[in-house]
N, C-alpha and C positions, 0 to 999 in steps of 0.2 A: 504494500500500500504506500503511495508518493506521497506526500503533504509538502504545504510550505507554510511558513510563517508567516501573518500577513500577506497573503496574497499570493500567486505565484510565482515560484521565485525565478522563470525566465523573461514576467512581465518587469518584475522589478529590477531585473538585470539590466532591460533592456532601457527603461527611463534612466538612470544612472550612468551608463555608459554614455548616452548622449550627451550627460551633460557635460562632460568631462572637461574639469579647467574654467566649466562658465564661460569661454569664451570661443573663439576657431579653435577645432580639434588640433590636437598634433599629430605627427605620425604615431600611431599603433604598431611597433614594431611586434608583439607577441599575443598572442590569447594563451592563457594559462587557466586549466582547469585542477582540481583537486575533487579526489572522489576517496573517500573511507570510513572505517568504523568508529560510531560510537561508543564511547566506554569499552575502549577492549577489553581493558584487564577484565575487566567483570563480566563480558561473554567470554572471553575463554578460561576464568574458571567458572563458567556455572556447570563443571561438569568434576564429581566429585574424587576422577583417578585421574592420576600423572600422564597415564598413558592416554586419555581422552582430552587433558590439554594439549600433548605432544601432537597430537595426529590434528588438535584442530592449529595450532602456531606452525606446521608446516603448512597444511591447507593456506591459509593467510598467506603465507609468506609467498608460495607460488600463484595466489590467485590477483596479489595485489605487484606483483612484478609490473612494471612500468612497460617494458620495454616488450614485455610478450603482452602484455592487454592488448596495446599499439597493434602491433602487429595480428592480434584476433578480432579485429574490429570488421563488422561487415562489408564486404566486397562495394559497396558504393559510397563509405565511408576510409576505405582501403587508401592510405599516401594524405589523410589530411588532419593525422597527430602524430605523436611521435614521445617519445620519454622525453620525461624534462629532464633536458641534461643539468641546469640549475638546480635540482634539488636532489637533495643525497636521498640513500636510502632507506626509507623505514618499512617498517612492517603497520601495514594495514592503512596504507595512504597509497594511494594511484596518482601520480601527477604526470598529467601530460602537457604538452605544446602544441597549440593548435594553428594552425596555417592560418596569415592573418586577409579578413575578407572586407567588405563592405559590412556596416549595420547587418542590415537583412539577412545578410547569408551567415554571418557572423552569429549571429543570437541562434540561427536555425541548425545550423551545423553543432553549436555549443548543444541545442537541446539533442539533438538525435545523436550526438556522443555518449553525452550524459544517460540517455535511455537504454544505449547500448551496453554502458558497463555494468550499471545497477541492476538491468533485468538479467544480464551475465552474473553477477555478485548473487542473486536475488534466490539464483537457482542454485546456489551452493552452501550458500547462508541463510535461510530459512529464521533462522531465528536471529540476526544481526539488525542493530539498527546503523541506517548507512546516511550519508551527507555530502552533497558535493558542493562546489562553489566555484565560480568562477570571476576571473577580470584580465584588464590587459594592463601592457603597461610595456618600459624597456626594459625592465630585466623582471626575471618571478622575484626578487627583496621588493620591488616597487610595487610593484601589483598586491603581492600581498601585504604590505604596511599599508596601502592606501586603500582596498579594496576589499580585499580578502578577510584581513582580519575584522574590520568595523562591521561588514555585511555579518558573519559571524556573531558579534557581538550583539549585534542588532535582530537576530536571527531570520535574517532572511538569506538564509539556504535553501536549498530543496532536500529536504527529509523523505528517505524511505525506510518506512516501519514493516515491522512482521505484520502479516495477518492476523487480523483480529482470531480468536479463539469463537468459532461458528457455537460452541458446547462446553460454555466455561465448567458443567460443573461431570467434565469427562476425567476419567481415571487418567492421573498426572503422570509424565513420563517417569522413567522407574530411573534413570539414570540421569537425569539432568535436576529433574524434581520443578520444572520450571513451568515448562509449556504442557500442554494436553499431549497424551499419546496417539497416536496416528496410525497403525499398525504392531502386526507383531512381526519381531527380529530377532535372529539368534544372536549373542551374548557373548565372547569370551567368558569363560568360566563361568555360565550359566548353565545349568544341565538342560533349561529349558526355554524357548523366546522368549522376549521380554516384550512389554506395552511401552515403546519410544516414541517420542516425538519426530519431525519431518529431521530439526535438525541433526540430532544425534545421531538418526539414521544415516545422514550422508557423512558422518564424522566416523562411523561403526564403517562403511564403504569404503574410506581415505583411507583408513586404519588396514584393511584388508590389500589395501592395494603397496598401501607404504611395507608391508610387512614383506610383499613379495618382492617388491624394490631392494629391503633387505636384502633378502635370499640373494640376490642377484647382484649383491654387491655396490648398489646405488647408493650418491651421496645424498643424504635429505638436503631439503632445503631452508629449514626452520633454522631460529637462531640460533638454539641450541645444536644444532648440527653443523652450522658455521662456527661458533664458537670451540668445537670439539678440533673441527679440522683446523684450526688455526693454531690452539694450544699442542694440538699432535697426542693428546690422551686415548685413554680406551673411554670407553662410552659412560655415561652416567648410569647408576644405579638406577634398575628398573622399576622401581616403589619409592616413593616419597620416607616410607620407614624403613628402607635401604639406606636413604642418602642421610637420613639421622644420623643411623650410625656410622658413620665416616667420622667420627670425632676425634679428636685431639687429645682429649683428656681422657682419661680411664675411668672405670665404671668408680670406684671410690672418691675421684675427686667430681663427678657429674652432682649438679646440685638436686635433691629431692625431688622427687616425681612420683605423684601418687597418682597419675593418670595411668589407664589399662591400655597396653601397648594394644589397641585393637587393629586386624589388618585388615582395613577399609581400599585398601588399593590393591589387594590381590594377596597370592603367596609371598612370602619373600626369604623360599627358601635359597635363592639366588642372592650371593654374596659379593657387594665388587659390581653391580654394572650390569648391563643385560649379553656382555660379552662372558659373565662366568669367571672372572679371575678369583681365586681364593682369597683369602682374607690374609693381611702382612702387617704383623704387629714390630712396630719398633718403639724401643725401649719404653713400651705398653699402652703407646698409642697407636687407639684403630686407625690402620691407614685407608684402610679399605672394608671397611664391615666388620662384624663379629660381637662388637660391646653390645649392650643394652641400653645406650641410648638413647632418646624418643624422642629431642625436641629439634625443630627446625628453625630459621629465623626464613624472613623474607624481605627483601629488601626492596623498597622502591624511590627511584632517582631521576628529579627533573631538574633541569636548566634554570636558573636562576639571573635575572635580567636579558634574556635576551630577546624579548620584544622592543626593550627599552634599545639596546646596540643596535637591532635590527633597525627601528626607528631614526636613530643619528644616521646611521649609513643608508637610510635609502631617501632621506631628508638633505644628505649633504650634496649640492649642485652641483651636476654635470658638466657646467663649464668654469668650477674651478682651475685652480694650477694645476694641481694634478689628477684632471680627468679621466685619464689614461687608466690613472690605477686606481681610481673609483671606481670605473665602469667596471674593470676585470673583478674587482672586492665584490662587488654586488652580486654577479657571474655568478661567484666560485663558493661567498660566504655558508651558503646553506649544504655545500657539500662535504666544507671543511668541519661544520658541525657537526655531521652525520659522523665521519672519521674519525673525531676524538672521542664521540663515544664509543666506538667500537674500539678504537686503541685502547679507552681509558677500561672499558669492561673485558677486554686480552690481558693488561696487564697486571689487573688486580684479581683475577683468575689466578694466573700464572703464581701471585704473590699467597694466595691465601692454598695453593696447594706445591710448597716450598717443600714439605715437607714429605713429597709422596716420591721426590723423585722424575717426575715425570712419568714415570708406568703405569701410575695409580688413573684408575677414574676419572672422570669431568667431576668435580664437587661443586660445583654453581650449573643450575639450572634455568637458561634464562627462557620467559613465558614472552616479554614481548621488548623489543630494541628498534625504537625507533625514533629517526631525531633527537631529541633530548631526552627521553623517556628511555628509563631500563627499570623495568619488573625481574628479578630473579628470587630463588630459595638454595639455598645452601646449610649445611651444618650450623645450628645456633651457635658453636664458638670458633666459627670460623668467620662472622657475621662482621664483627667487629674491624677485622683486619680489612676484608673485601672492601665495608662502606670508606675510611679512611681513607686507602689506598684509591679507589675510583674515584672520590672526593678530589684529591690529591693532583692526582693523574688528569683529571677532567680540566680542572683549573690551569693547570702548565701548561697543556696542551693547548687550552683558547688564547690564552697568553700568549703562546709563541705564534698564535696563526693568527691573534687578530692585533697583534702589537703594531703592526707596518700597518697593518689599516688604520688605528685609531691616530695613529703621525700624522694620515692625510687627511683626517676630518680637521673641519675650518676651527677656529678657537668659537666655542660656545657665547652668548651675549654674558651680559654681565649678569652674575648674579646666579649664574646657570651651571652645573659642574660637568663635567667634561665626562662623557660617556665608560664604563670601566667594560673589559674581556669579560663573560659571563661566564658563570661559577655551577653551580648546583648544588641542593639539598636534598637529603634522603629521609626517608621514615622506615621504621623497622620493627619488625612484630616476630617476637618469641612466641611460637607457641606449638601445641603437640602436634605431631606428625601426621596427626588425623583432623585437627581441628578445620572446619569445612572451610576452603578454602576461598571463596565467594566472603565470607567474616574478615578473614586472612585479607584481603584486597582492600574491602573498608577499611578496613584498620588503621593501614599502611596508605592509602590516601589520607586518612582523619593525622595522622601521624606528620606526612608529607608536607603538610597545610601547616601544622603546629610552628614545626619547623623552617617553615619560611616567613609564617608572619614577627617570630622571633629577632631576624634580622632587615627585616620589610623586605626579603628576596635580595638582600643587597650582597649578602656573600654567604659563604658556604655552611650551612648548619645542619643540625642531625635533631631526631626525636625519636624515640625508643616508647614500647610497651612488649610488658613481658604479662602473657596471658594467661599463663600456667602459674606463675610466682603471685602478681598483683591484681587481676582480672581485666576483660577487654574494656574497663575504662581506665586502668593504669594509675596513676598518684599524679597529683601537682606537681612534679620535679618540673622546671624549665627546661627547655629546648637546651642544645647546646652547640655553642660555633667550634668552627673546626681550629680555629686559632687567635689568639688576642687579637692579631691585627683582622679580625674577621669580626669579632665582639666589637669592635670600635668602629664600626660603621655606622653612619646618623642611621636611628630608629624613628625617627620624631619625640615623642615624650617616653616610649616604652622603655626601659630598664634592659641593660647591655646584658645579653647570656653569658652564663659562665662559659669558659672555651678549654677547651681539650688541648693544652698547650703542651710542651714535653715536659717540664714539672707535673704534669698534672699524666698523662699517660704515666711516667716512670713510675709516678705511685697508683694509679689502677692496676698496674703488671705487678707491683710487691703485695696489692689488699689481693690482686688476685690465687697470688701465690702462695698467702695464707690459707692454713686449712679450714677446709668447708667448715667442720664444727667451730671454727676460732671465732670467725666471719659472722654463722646463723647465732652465737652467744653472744656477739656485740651487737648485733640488730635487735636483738628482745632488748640488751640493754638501753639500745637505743632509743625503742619507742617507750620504754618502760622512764626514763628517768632524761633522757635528752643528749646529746652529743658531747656536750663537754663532761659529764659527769660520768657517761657512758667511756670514754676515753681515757679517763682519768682511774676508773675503776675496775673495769672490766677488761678494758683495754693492755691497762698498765698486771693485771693479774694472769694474764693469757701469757703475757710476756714474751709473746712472737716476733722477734725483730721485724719481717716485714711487715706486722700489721703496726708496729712501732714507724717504722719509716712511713707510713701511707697515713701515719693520724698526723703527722706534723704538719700536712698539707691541707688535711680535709679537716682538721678540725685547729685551728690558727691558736697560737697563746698567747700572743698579742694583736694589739688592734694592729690591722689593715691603715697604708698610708692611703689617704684622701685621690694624691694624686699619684697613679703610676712613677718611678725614678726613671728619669732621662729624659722620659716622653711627653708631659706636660699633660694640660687637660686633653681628654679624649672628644673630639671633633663632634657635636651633631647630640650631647648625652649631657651637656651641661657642665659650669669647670668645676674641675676636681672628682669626677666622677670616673668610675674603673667596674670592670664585667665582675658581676656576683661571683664568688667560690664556691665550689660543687659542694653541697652539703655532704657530713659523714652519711644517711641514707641514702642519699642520691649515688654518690660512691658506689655505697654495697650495692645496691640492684646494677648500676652497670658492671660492680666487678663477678658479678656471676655469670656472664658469658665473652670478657675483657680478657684476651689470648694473655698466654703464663709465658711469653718470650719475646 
């Protein structure tokens, strides 16, 4: 079913377009369309096994290929789009370049595109909601800063929803639990068919066919199968309570789990990956399966100011000094984005599985990579190192590719600051291996959001809930920046987060390294009587050096100087003001899944 918002959205394309500028047109060098999914992360988990995300993120990824859409486009629509070679690649975004026409043919061509791919998408995705948009402009940063995004904002798109449910109150699909069932289907490890929905079926279909693609030695095409081939590992663990237990830490130092290891995603008498490698304990870390386990983190990571960059550079005049390299930044910018996340989610891969060697398993699983958006799940303490680490990487990376850009933007008016490399924040949700993953996505959006209004999206910060330990509403603790100079960005009036600086890691790696029981008896103390008392008492009697080394930080014995030494007051936060200190509980909950090295 099509809809639009206010009106239709190729009428309202079409007024818009003309006006363009208010005044004589200019050349129209491009028509740029965009066609994709709504809400991915939350359509490809409404399906409650690992294996039924996998088979729907490859589907996606093959069906939203730019360059094979193009090219499947009906024979009198054949030679008049093409891939937008301006925009990098994501999963579950279609953009194309459409040959540029007159009005008339222009708007008509944009719509019989447009119907073409959606009703292609429509019959694959059944249960997707989809959205395309379109403008012109001279480069796709122009179009879509001037067009693209406000149309958006404004919602006029053209929306293609699922079909209404003709029999709302039909027996619900048994595997998605979402939409009506629509027939019966045989099942993996069902003895007998099941009552599925339209989509699932064709997800159960992909699945049968990728399975023989296996057999046959084919490379997938999801991101997790690019990511595998790029790290050069064996394959991820076949179960989500597989990939649990990849853990780091030994079944004695895992912290409390009274949750029933139930296995909701199939057998998992398969250890190590759906290639069967055994289980390789070093110095009694599971490297590859075998502990007990249970809990997952999942991570999810967007881009931070770069609508804002996007805007300076596609704002900045083409017939400045230098032109040249304006024009080509504009070109190139959205591919170079695409690239550092995919460098920055390879290398924090590679970082968070240091310890395997290289032969062990993929242990990050990622569900969707695209543009600035990275959804993955890995081992709960491996969680920590990943988000840092791609934090890290993602920021250098825009750095080094957008530095030579931001030199040829004009100086900004007075009073105006001068545009920064875009950053990113993460949100991150602990919790059991079974916990329904659809919860799991909420979360970690509600988390994602925490964490950026912490620094107004102005630099990198994280937000954590642990669902198993503190429940899916988690505690007060504030967001946290990924570094001082990241806490001292103006917020407006809001109160600077505390930042994960290397004083402050160096002692979550020694509370970490504290024994479980030393840790869970300073936290009763803690809430029993309060931090300083708690430290003083409990602390000083446990007499564990490094839980000694980690209170001198988290819990201060003298007052805090007004103003940071060296630095002066902090910019945008009022003078004499400096980023809160990680409370002693704030600590302990992150140092229960805070890597021991």
């Amino acid at each position: 079913m099509t809809v639009t918002s206010e009106g239709h959205a190729h009428d309202g394309h079409r007024s818009s377009a003309g006006q363009s500028g208010g005044g004589a047109p200019g050349p129209l060098v491009h028509v740029y369309l965009d066609i994709g999914f709504v809400r991915i992360q939350r359509y490809l988990a409404r399906t409650a096994k690992l294996r039924g995300r996998r088979v729907a993120s490859d589907r996606l990824a093959r069906a939203t290929d730019s360059a094979a859409v193009a090219a499947a486009l009906p024979r009198e629509l054949a030679g008049l789009a093409e891939a937008n070679p301006e925009a990098g690649q994501a999963d579950g975004v279609i953009s194309l370049r459409l040959s540029a026409h007159d009005h008339g043919e222009r708007d008509r061509l944009v719509q019989d595109v447009t119907d073409a791919v959606l009703n292609g998408l429509r019959e694959q995705f059944p249960g997707a909601e989809l959205e395309a948009v379109w403008a012109t402009g001279e480069s796709y940063l122009a179009a879509r800063v001037a067009e693209m995004v406000p149309r958006q904002a404004r919602g006029e798109v053209r929306v293609d929803l699922p079909a209404p449910a003709e029999f709302p109150l039909a027996q619900p699909c048994r595997l998605c639990h979402t939409d009506p069932a629509a027939a019966l289907r045989p099942v993996p490890g069902e003895g007998k068919p099941q009552a599925i929905c339209p989509d699932c079926a064709h997800r159960l279909e992909h699945d049968r066919q990728a399975r023989a693609g296996e057999r046959r030695g084919e490379q997938g095409a999801s991101a997790e199968s690019r990511l595998q081939a790029a790290v050069g590992c064996a394959e991820a663990p076949a179960t989500l309570q597989d990939l649990a237990r990849c853990t780091l830490r030994d079944d004695a130092q895992a912290p409390d789990d009274d949750t029933p290891d139930e296995e909701l995603d199939g057998p998992a008498g398969r250890i190590g990956g759906r290639g069967g490698a055994s289980p390789d304990r070093r110095g009694g870390s599971a490297i590859s399966g075998g502990s007990g386990a249970t809990q997952l983190a999942t991570v999810y990571v967007d881009g931070n100011a770069v609508g804002a960059f996007f805007g300076a550079l596609a704002s900045a005049a083409s017939s400045a000094a230098e032109a040249d390299g304006l024009r080509h930044a504009k070109e190139t910018i959205s591919v170079r984005l695409a690239e550092a996340t995919v460098d920055a989610l390879e290398l924090a891969t590679l970082r968070v599985m240091d310890d395997t060697g290289g032969t062990g398993p993929l242990l990050v699983v990622p569900h969707v990579v695209g543009g600035d958006d990275v959804l993955v799940s890995l081992p709960a303490d491996r969680a920590w190192a990943f988000t840092l680490t791609y934090l890290e990487m993602f920021r250098d990376l825009l750095e080094e590719a957008c530095g030579p850009v931001l030199r040829l933007l004009p100086e900004p008016p007075a009073g105006h600051q001068r545009p920064m490399a875009p950053t990113a924040s993460a949100g991150i949700v602990f919790a059991h291996s079974t916990y329904p993953m659809n919860l799991v996505v909420e979360l970690a959006e509600e988390r994602l959001a925490r964490a950026k209004r912490a620094t107004g999206g102005a630099a990198c910060s994280i937000d954590f809930v642990d669902v198993t330990a503190d429940g899916p509403q988690g505690t007060d603790d504030p967001a946290l920046a990924l570094a001082n100079q990241d806490a001292s960005h103006p917020v407006g009036d809001m109160p600077m987060p505390p930042a994960l600086d290397a004083q402050t890691r160096q002692a979550l790696t020694h509370l970490s390294r504290a024994p479980l029981s030393h840790r869970g008896e300073l936290a009763d103390a803690v809430r029993a009587h309060g931090p300083l008392i708690a430290a003083r008492t409990t602390g000083t009697r446990v007499g564990h050096q490094l839980l000694a080394d980690a209170l001198r930080v988290f819990v201060p014995t003298q007052p805090q100087p007004s103003v940071p030494p060296a630095r002066g007051p902090v910019s945008g936060a009022g003078p004499g003001s400096r980023p809160d200190v990680i409370s002693l509980s704030h600590a302990l909950r992150i140092a229960r899944w805070w890597p021991t090295s």
